[in-house]
N, C-alpha and C positions, 0 to 999 in steps of 0.2 A: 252372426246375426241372432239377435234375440225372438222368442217364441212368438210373442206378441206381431214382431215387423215380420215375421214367416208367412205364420198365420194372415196377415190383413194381405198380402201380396198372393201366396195365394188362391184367397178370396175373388181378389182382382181377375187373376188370370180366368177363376174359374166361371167368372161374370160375363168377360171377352174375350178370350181366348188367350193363349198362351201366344201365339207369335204376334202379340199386341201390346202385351204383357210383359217386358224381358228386362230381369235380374241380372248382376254379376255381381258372386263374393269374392270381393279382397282380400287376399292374405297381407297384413300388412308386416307379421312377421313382430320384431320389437322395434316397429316405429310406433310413434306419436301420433295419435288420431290427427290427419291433416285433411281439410275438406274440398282443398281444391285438387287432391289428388283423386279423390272419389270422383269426383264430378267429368275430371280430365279421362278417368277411366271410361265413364261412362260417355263422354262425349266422343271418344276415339271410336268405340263400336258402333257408333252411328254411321250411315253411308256416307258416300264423300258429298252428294248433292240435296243431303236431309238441313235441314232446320233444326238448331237446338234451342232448345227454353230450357233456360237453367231456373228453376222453382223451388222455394224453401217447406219445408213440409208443415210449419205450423200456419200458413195461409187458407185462406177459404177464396178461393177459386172458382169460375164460371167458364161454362164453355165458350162465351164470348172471348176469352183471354187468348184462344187457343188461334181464331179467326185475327183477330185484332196482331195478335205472331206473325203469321202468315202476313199479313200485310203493311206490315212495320219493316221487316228483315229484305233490304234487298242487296243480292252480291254484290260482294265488294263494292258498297257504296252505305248501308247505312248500317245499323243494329238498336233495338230496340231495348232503352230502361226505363221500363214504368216504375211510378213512384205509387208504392202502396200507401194506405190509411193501417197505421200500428196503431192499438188501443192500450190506453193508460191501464194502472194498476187499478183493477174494479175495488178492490178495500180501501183505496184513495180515492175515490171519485165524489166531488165534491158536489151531491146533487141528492135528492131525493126521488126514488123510482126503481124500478127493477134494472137489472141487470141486463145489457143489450145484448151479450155473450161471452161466453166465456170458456176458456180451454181448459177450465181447472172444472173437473166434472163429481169430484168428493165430494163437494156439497148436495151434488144430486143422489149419487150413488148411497151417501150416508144412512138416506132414510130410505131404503130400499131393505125389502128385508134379508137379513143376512142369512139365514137359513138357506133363503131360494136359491135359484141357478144365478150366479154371479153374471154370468154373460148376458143372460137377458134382462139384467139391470142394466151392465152398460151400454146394451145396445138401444135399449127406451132412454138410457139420458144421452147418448148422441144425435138421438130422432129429436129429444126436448130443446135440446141445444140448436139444430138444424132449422126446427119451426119457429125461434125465436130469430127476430125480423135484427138485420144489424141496422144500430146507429151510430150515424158519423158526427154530432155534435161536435163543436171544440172543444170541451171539458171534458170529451168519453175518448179521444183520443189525439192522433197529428199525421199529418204527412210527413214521410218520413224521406226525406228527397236527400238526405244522405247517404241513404244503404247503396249499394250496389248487386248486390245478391243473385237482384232478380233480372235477367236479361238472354233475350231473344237475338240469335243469327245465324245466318249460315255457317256449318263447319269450315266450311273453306276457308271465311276470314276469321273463326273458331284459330286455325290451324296458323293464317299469314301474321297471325298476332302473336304467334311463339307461345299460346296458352297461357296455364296457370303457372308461378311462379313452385316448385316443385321444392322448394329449400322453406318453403314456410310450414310451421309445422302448429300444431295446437289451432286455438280460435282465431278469426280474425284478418286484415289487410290483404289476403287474397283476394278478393273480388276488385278492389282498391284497386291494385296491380292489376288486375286482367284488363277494368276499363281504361285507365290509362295505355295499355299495349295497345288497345282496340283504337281506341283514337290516334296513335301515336303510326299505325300502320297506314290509317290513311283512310279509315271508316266515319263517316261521321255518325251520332251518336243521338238519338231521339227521347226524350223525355217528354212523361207527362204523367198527374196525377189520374190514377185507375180507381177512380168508385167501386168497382169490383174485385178488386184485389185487398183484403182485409187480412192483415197480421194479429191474428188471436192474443190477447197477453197471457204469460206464462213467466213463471220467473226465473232470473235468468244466475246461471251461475258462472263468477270469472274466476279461471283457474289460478292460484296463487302462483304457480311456477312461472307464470305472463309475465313478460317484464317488454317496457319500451313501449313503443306504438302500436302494441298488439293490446299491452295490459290497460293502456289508456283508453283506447276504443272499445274497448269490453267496458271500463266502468262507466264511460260515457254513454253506451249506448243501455246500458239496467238502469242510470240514475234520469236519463231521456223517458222512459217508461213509469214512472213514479206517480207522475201529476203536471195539470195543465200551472201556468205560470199562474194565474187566475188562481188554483185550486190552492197552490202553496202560499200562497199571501192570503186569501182568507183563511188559511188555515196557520199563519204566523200569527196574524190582528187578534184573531180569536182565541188563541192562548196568552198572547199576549196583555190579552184586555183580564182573562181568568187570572193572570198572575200580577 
């Protein structure tokens, strides 16, 4: 674990307490960063009659999400995939006005002065970033009702679904595989788009070692985050009309 995710964790605990708060580091040894085996770790230490939400960490989240869990997940009978709002590439955003948010926080940080204390820069441009109101315009971002990522249920049907596929390794088609297991055990499966659930952009890197359905899904989902259809056609016409 790096300084930084020590550090904010914690943080956390030292906010709520420590048995609210609970960590586990993986050894993964010389494997391959795999994400559903994280998550699978983490979802086994949960009690056998807890609730899991599996949540991606570049979201902005509301305590609503947590309530709206709860009452989505019912045993062995449903599980809940809300469909977040991901925002486009803010350097392609085809519109004039400030910036709605944004997870790339250098631009704040730049003009901060370097001499001072580093942390209390970036903690006034997380507070900056915080107080700025999100919008969901169509040209600032999309629903994103292909991911799977993010999804709420009880372990028990966690567990009658056989879990994460454990043979995938790198980015990618795990979550794919989990919702289909989820469905296929006999859960039916809830969707719907969350206003409150906002996927920050950030850019995204696909590892060149990817190959197949893994490497395709990675570049589909960086070149999904680009620009609205809207934003790329005025921005064809417009060069086109300059050349």
């Amino acid at each position: 674990m790096n300084r930084a995710s020590a550090y904010l964790l914690r943080s956390y605990q030292e906010e709520f307490g420590s048995s609210k708060i609970r960590y586990h580091i993986a050894d993964t040894g010389k494997r391959q960063f795999s994400r559903g085996a994280g998550l699978q770790l983490g979802a086994l230490a949960a009690g056998i009659n807890d609730i899991i939400f599996f949540m991606d960490i570049d979201m902005v989240v509301t305590p609503n999400l947590v309530a709206q869990c709860r009452r989505n997940a019912v045993r062995g009978k449903k599980a809940w995939y809300p469909i977040p709002y991901s925002q486009y590439d803010p350097d392609r955003q085809c519109f004039d006005g400030s910036l709605a948010r944004s997870v790339d926080e250098r631009s704040i940080l730049n003009v901060a002065d370097p001499a001072g204390d580093s942390s209390l820069g970036r903690n006034g441009a997380r507070e900056t970033i915080r107080q700025t109101p999100l919008n969901l315009e169509e040209d600032r971002g999309f629903w994103r009702d292909f991911g799977y990522g993010i999804a709420c249920f009880y372990k028990t049907d966690f567990i009658a679904s056989g879990g994460f596929d454990l043979t995938i390794e790198g980015w990618g088609e795990e979550d794919v595989r989990l919702y289909k297991s989820i469905l296929a055990s006999g859960v039916d499966v809830f969707r719907a788009k969350q206003s409150d659930l906002v996927h920050i952009y950030h850019t995204k890197f696909c590892d060149p070692t990817l190959v197949g359905a893994q490497a395709k899904s990675c570049s589909q989902t960086r070149a999904s985050h680009y620009a609205s259809q809207t934003c790329l056609a005025k921005t064809y016409f417009h060069r086109h009309k300059l050349n």
